[in-house]
C-alpha positions as CSV (number, residue, x, y, z in Angstrom):
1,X,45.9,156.3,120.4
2,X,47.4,153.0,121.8
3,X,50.1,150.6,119.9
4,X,47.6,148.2,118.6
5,X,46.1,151.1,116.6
6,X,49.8,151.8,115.1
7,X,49.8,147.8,114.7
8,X,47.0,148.1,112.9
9,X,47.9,150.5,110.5
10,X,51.5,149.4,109.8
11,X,51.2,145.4,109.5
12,X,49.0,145.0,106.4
13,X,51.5,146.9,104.9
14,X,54.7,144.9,106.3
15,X,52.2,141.7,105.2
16,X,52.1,143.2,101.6
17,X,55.8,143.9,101.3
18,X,56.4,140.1,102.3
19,X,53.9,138.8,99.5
20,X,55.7,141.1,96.9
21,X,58.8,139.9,98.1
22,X,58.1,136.2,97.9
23,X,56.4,136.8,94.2
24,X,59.8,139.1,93.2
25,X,62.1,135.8,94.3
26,X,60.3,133.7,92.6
27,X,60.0,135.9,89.3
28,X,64.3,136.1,90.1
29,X,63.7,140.2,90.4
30,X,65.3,140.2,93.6
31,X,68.9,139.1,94.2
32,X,69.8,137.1,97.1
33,X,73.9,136.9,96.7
34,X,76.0,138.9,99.6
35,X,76.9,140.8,96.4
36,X,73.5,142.1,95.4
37,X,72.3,142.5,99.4
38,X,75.5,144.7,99.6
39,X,75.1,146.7,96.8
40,X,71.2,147.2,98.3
41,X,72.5,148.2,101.4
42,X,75.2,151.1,100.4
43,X,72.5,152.2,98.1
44,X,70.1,153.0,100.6
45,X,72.2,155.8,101.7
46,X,72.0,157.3,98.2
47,X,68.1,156.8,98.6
48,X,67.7,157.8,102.1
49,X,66.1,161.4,101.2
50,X,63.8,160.4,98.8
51,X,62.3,157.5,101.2
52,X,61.7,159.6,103.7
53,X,60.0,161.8,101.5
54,X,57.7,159.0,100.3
55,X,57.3,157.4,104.2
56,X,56.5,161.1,105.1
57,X,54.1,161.6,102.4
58,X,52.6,158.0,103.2
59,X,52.6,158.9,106.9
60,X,50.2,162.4,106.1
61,X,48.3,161.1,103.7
62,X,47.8,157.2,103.5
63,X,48.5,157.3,99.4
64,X,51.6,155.7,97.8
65,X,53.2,158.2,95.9
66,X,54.7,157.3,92.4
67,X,58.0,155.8,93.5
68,X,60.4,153.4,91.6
69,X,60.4,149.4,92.5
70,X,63.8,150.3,95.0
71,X,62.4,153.0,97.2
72,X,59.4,150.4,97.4
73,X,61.9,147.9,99.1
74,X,63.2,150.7,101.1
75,X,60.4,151.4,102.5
76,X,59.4,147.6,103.3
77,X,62.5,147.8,105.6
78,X,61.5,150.9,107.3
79,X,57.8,149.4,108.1
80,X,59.1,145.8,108.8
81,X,61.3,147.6,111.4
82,X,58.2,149.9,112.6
83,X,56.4,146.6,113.3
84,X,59.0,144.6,115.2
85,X,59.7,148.1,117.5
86,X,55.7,147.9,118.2
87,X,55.9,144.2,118.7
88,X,59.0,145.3,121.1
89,X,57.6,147.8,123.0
90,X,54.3,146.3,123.7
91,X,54.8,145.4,127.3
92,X,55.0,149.0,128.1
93,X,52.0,149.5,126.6
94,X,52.4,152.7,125.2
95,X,49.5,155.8,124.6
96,X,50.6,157.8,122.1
97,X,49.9,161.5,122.4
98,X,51.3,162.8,119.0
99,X,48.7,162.7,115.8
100,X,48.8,159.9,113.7
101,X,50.6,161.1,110.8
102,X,53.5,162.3,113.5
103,X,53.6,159.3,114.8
104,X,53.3,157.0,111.6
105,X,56.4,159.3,110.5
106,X,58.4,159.4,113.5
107,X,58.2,155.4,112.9
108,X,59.1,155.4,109.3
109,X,62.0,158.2,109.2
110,X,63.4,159.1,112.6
111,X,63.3,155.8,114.2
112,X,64.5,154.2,111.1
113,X,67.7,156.4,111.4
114,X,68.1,156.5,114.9
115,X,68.2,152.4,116.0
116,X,66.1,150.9,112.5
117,X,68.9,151.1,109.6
118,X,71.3,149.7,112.5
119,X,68.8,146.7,113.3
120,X,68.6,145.8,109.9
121,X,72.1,145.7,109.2
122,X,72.4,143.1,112.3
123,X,69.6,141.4,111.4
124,X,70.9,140.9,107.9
125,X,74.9,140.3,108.3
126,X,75.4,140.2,111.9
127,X,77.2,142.1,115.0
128,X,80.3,141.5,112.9
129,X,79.6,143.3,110.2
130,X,78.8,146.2,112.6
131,X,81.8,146.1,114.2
132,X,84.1,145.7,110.9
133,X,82.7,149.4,109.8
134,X,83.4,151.0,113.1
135,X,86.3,149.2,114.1
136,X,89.8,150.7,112.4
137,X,91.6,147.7,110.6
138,X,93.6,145.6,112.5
139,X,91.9,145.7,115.7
Protein backbone atom coordinates (compact mmCIF):
# COMPACT_ATOMS: atom_id res chain seq x y z
CA UNK A 1 0.00 0.00 0.00
CA UNK A 2 1.49 3.42 -0.93
CA UNK A 3 0.87 7.00 1.04
CA UNK A 4 -1.87 8.14 -1.05
CA UNK A 5 -3.87 5.11 0.03
CA UNK A 6 -3.24 6.22 3.83
CA UNK A 7 -4.13 9.85 2.38
CA UNK A 8 -7.04 8.53 1.31
CA UNK A 9 -8.24 7.00 4.23
CA UNK A 10 -7.18 9.65 6.88
CA UNK A 11 -8.16 13.12 5.17
CA UNK A 12 -12.02 12.81 4.91
CA UNK A 13 -11.76 12.36 8.37
CA UNK A 14 -9.27 15.41 9.18
CA UNK A 15 -11.89 17.29 6.59
CA UNK A 16 -14.77 16.22 8.95
CA UNK A 17 -13.07 17.28 12.13
CA UNK A 18 -12.51 20.82 10.53
CA UNK A 19 -16.33 21.19 9.61
CA UNK A 20 -17.31 20.15 13.27
CA UNK A 21 -14.87 22.46 14.42
CA UNK A 22 -15.96 25.47 12.49
CA UNK A 23 -19.89 24.55 13.40
CA UNK A 24 -18.62 24.09 17.39
CA UNK A 25 -17.00 27.96 17.11
CA UNK A 26 -19.69 29.24 15.84
CA UNK A 27 -22.36 27.41 18.26
CA UNK A 28 -19.47 29.01 21.15
CA UNK A 29 -18.88 25.08 22.26
CA UNK A 30 -15.35 25.42 21.80
CA UNK A 31 -13.20 27.93 23.63
CA UNK A 32 -10.52 29.82 22.00
CA UNK A 33 -8.81 31.78 25.17
CA UNK A 34 -5.04 30.58 26.06
CA UNK A 35 -7.02 29.57 29.23
CA UNK A 36 -9.39 27.06 27.79
CA UNK A 37 -6.53 25.79 24.96
CA UNK A 38 -4.43 25.23 28.15
CA UNK A 39 -6.66 23.45 30.08
CA UNK A 40 -7.33 21.26 26.62
CA UNK A 41 -3.85 20.61 26.40
CA UNK A 42 -2.87 19.28 30.15
CA UNK A 43 -6.10 17.37 29.82
CA UNK A 44 -5.02 15.28 27.01
CA UNK A 45 -2.60 13.62 29.20
CA UNK A 46 -5.53 12.51 31.45
CA UNK A 47 -7.17 11.22 28.19
CA UNK A 48 -4.28 9.84 26.49
CA UNK A 49 -5.36 6.04 27.24
CA UNK A 50 -8.69 6.14 26.34
CA UNK A 51 -7.83 7.87 22.70
CA UNK A 52 -5.72 5.50 21.86
CA UNK A 53 -8.14 2.93 22.66
CA UNK A 54 -10.68 4.62 20.37
CA UNK A 55 -7.87 5.47 17.41
CA UNK A 56 -6.95 1.79 17.91
CA UNK A 57 -10.33 0.51 17.75
CA UNK A 58 -11.02 3.03 14.66
CA UNK A 59 -7.69 1.90 13.15
CA UNK A 60 -9.05 -2.18 13.20
CA UNK A 61 -12.26 -1.61 12.46
CA UNK A 62 -13.26 1.68 10.65
CA UNK A 63 -16.38 2.29 13.35
CA UNK A 64 -16.38 5.25 15.76
CA UNK A 65 -16.89 3.85 18.97
CA UNK A 66 -19.13 5.69 21.55
CA UNK A 67 -16.80 8.34 22.85
CA UNK A 68 -17.51 11.69 24.64
CA UNK A 69 -17.35 15.20 22.48
CA UNK A 70 -13.38 15.59 24.13
CA UNK A 71 -11.84 12.36 23.05
CA UNK A 72 -13.57 13.39 19.65
CA UNK A 73 -11.18 16.54 19.57
CA UNK A 74 -8.47 14.37 20.59
CA UNK A 75 -8.58 12.41 18.06
CA UNK A 76 -8.97 15.34 15.40
CA UNK A 77 -5.45 16.25 16.63
CA UNK A 78 -4.06 12.79 16.26
CA UNK A 79 -5.48 12.48 12.44
CA UNK A 80 -4.73 16.24 11.60
CA UNK A 81 -1.11 15.29 12.62
CA UNK A 82 -1.36 11.76 10.58
CA UNK A 83 -2.20 13.90 7.58
CA UNK A 84 0.45 16.69 7.69
CA UNK A 85 3.35 13.52 8.45
CA UNK A 86 1.87 11.94 5.06
CA UNK A 87 1.79 15.36 3.37
CA UNK A 88 5.59 15.47 4.89
CA UNK A 89 6.92 12.40 3.91
CA UNK A 90 5.54 12.24 0.52
CA UNK A 91 8.76 12.89 -1.46
CA UNK A 92 9.99 9.68 -0.19
CA UNK A 93 7.32 8.11 -1.48
CA UNK A 94 6.81 5.51 0.98
CA UNK A 95 5.34 1.54 0.34
CA UNK A 96 4.00 0.54 3.31
CA UNK A 97 4.49 -3.16 4.11
CA UNK A 98 2.44 -3.40 7.49
CA UNK A 99 -1.52 -4.11 7.18
CA UNK A 100 -3.71 -1.35 7.14
CA UNK A 101 -5.08 -1.37 10.57
CA UNK A 102 -1.12 -1.45 11.78
CA UNK A 103 -0.41 1.20 9.95
CA UNK A 104 -3.66 3.44 10.45
CA UNK A 105 -2.63 2.77 14.31
CA UNK A 106 0.88 3.30 14.27
CA UNK A 107 -0.25 6.83 12.76
CA UNK A 108 -2.89 7.58 15.23
CA UNK A 109 -1.09 6.31 18.66
CA UNK A 110 2.67 5.80 18.30
CA UNK A 111 3.46 8.51 16.12
CA UNK A 112 1.21 10.82 17.89
CA UNK A 113 3.42 10.14 21.02
CA UNK A 114 6.58 9.91 19.64
CA UNK A 115 6.99 13.51 17.33
CA UNK A 116 2.73 14.27 17.04
CA UNK A 117 1.69 15.59 20.69
CA UNK A 118 5.17 17.65 20.38
CA UNK A 119 4.14 19.17 16.89
CA UNK A 120 1.00 20.24 18.11
CA UNK A 121 2.15 21.85 21.07
CA UNK A 122 4.60 23.98 18.56
CA UNK A 123 2.14 24.43 16.28
CA UNK A 124 -0.22 25.77 18.80
CA UNK A 125 2.01 28.06 21.33
CA UNK A 126 5.36 27.93 19.81
CA UNK A 127 9.11 26.75 20.35
CA UNK A 128 8.87 28.82 23.49
CA UNK A 129 6.44 27.16 25.13
CA UNK A 130 8.51 23.95 24.51
CA UNK A 131 11.40 25.20 25.80
CA UNK A 132 9.71 26.81 29.09
CA UNK A 133 8.59 23.05 30.20
CA UNK A 134 11.93 21.59 29.63
CA UNK A 135 14.04 24.34 30.54
CA UNK A 136 14.60 24.69 34.62
CA UNK A 137 13.50 28.37 35.71
CA UNK A 138 15.81 30.89 35.34
CA UNK A 139 17.69 29.79 32.45
Amino acid sequence: MDLLHFKKIINPVVMAGINATFTGLNRGEIGTSARESRLFISRERVCRKTTDLAARHWAKTREWPIIDKEIARYLFFRFSSASVFLDEIQPLRPDFNAEEPKVLSWLLVNYWRKWGHGNWLRQTFGEGFILRRLLPPGR
